[in-house]
VOVEXTOR-405155 format. One line per field, with one value per residue: residue in three letters; z, y, x of N, C-alpha, C in turn. Coordinates in pm, whole numbers, plus 32768, in hexadecimal, padded with zeros to 4 digits. Each point is the difference from the previous one (the first is absolute). Example, Ala and Ser with C-alpha at 12.3 -4.5 7.8 and 13.67 -1.06 7.14 Angstrom:
REM VOVEXTOR-405155
seba	(ala_ser)
nw	(830C_7FB8)
nv	(7DC7_8069)
nu	(8527_7FDD)
caw	(8000_8006)
cav	(8077_8077)
cau	(7FA7_8052)
cw	(8000_8049)
cv	(8078_806D)
cu	(805A_7FB3)
END
This chain:
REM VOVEXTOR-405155
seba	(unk_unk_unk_unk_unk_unk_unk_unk_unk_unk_unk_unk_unk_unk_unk_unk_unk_unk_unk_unk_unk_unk_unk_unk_unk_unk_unk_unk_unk_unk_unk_unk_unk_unk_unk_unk_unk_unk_unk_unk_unk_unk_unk_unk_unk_unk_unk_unk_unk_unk_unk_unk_unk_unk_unk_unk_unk_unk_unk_unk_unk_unk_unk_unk_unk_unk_unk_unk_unk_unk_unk_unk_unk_unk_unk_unk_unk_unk_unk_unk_unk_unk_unk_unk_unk_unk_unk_unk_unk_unk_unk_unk_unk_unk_unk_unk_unk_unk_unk_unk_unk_unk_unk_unk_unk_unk_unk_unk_unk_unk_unk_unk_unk_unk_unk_unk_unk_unk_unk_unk_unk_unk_unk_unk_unk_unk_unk_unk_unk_unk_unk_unk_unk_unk_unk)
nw	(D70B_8021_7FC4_807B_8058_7F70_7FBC_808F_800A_7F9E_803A_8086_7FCC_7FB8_805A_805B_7FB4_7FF2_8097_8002_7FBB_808B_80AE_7FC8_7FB8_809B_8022_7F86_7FC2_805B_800C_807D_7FA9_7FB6_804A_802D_7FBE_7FCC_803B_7FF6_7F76_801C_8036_7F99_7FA5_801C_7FDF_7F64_7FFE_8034_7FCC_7F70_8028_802A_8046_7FB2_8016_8053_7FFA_7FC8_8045_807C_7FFF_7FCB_8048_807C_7FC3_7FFB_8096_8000_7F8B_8016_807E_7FB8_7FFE_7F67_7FA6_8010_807B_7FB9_8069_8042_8051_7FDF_7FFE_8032_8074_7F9F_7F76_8054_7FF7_7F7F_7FF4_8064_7FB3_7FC1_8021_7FD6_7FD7_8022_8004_7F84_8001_8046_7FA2_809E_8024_8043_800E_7FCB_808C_800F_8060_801B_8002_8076_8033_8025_8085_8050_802D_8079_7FF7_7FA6_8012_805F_7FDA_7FBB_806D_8000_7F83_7F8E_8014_8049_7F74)
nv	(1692_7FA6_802A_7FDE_805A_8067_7FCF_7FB4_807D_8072_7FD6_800F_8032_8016_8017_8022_806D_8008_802D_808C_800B_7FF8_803C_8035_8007_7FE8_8034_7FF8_800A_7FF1_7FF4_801B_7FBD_801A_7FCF_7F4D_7FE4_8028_8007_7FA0_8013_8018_7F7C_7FD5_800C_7FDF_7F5C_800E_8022_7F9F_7FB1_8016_8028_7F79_8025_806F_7FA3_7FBE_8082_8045_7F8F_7FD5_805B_7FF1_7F93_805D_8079_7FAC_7FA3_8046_8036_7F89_8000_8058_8033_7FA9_802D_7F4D_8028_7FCA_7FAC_805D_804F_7F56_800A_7FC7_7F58_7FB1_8003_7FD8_7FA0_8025_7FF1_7F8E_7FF5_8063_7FC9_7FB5_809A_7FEB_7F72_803A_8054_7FAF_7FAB_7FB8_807A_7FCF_7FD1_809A_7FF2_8068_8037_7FF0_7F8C_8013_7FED_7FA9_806C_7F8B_7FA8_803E_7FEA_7FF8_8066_8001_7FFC_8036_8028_8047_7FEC_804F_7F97_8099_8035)
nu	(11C6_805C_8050_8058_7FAF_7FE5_8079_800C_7FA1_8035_8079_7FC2_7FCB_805C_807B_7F97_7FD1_80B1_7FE8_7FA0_8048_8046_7FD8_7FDC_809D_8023_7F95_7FF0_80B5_8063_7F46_7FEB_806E_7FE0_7FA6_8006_804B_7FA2_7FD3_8016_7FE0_7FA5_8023_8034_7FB6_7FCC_807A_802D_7F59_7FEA_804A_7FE9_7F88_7FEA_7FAE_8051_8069_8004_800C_805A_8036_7FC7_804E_805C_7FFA_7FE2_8035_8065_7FEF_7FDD_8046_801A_7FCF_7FFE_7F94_8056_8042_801D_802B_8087_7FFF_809B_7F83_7FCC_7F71_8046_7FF4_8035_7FA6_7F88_8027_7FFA_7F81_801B_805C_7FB9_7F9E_8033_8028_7F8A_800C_8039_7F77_7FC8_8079_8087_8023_8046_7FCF_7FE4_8015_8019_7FDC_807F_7FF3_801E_808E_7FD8_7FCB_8066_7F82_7FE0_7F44_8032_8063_7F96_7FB9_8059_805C_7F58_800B_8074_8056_803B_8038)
caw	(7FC6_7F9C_7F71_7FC8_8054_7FD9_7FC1_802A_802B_7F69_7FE9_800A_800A_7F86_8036_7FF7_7F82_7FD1_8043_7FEF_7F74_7FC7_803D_7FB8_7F82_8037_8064_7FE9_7FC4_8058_807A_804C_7FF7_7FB2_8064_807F_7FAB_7FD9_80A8_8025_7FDF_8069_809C_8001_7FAE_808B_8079_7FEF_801A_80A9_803D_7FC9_7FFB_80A5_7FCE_7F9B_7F88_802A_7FE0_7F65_7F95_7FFD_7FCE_7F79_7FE3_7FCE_7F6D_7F95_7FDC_7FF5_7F80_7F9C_801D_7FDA_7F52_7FBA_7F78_800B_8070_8053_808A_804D_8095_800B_8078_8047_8094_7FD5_7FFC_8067_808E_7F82_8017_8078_7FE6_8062_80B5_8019_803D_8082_8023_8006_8052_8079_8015_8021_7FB1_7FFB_7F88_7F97_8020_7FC0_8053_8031_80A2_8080_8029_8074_8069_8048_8088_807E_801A_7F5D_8016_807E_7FB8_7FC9_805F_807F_7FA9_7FC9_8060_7FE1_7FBD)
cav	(7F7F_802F_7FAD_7F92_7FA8_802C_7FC7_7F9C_7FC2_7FC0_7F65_7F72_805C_7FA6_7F34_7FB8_7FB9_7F96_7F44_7FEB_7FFB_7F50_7FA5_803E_7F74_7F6F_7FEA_7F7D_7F84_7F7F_8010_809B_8034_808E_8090_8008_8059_80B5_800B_7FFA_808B_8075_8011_7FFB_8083_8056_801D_8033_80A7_8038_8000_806F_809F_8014_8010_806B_7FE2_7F99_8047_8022_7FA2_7FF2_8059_7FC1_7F44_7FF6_8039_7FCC_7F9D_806A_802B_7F94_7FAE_802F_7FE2_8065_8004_7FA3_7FF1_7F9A_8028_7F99_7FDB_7FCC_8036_7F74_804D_8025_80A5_804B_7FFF_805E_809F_801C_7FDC_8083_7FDB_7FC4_8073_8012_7FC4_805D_8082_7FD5_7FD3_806A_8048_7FE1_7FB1_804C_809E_7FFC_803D_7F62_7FCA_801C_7F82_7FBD_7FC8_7F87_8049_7FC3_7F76_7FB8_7FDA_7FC9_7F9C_7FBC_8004_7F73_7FAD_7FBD_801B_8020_7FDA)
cau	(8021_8081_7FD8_8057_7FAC_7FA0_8038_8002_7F82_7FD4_8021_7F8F_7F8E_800B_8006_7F8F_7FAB_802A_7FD9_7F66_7FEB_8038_7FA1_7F70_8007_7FDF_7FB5_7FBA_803E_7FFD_7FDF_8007_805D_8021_7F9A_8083_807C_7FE7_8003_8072_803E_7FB6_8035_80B4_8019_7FD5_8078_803E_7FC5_7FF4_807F_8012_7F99_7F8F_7F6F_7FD1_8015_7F94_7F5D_8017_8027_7F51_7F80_801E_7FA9_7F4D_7FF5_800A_7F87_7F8C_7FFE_8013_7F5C_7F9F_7FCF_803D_7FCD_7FAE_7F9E_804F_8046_805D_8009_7FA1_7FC1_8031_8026_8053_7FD8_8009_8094_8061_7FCC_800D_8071_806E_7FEA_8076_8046_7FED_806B_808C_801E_7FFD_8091_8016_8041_807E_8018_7FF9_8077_80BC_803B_8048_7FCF_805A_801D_7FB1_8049_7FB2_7FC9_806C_7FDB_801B_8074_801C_7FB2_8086_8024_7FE3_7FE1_8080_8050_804D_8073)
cw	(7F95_7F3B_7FF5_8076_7FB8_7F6E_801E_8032_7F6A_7FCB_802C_7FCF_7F51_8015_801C_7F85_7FA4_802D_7FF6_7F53_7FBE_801D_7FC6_7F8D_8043_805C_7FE7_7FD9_8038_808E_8063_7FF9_7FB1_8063_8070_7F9C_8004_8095_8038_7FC7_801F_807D_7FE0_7FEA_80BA_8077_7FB5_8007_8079_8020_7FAD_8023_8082_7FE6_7FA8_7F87_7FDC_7FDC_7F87_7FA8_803E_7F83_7F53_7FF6_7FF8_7F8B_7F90_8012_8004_7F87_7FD4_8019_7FD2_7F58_7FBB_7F76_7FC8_8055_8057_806D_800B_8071_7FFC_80A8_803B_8052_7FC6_8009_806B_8067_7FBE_8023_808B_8006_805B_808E_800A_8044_80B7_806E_8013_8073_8054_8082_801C_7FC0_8033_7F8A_7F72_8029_7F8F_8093_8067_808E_8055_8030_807A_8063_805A_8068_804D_802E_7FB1_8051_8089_7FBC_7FCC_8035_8066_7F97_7FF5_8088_7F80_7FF8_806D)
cv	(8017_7FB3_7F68_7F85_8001_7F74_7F8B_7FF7_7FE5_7F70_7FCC_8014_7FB3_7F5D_7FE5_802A_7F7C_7F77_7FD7_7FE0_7F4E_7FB5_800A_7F77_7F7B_7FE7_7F8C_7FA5_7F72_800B_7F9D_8028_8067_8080_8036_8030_807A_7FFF_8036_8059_806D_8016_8006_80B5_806F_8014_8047_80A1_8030_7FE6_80AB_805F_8001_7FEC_8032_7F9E_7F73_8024_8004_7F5E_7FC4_805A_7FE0_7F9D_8048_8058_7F8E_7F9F_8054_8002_7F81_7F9D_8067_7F88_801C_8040_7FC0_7FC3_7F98_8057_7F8F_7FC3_7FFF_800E_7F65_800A_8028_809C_806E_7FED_8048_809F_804F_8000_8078_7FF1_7FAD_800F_7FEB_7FB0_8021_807E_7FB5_7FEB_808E_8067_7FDA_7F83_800A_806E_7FD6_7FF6_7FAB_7FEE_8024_7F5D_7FCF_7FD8_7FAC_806C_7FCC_7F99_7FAC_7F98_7FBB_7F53_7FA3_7FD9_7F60_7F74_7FC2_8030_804A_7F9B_8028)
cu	(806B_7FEE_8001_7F6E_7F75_8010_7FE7_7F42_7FCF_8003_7FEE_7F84_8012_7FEF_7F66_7FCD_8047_7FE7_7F7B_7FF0_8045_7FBC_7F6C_8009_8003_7FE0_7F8B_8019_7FA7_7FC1_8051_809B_8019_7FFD_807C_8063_7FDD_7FED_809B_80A8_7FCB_802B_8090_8021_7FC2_8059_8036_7FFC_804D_80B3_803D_7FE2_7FAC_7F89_7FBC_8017_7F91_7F58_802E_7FD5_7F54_7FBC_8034_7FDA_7F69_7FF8_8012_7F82_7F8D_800A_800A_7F99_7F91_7FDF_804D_7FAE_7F7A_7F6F_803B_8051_8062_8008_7F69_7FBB_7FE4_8064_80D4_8041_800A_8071_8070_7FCA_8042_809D_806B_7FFA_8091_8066_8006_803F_807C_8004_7FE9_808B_800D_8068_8098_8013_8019_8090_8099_8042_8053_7FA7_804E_7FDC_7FAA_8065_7FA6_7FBA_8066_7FD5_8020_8069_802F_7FAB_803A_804A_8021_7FCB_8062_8062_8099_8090_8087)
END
């Protein structure tokens, strides 16, 4: 693994505790919208894993949303919790599952690599053919 691919799994691997740590602050704003937002930077931040790094990186940034909501739905100091044990709560606990949708899409959709042009079938073109009358 080179520095510069070891660099890029660190940074997502940062990017999810940063998204698990925003989404951890509004997930209860505004039911059920807060939840869908933090949701949903989970899944944005996951195209962005996977168009960057692939799957490795997509594990790096799951596995940062569940550290940070792991460490921040616990009890604090007080005995107060951020990630109240409600169905809220729990669709937050479950938050790194999000990810999964993303690995699913197929992998050209993520390639650099140029498409090669589409040639007609030959049935395509007789189809046509006998449809539009030639110019």
């Amino acid at each position: 693994m080179t520095g510069r691919a070891l660099g890029r799994l660190l940074a997502t691997g940062l990017l999810g505790l940063v998204v698990g740590v925003v989404g951890t602050s509004v997930h209860r704003a505004q039911p059920p919208w807060g939840v869908l937002l933090a949701l949903l930077c989970v899944v944005s931040a996951g195209v962005l894993a996977r168009a960057w790094t692939g799957w490795t990186g997509m594990l790096a940034l799951a596995l940062g949303v569940f550290a940070a909501v792991s460490l921040l739905g616990g009890p604090g100091p007080g005995g107060d919790v951020l990630v109240a044990l409600q169905p809220v709560g729990v669709v937050w606990y479950l938050g790194a599952l999000a990810v999964l949708p993303v690995a699913l899409l197929p992998r050209r959709w993520f390639s650099d690599d140029p498409r090669a042009p589409r040639t007609p079938r030959s049935g395509t073109e007789r189809r046509r053919s006998a449809v539009s009358p030639a110019p």
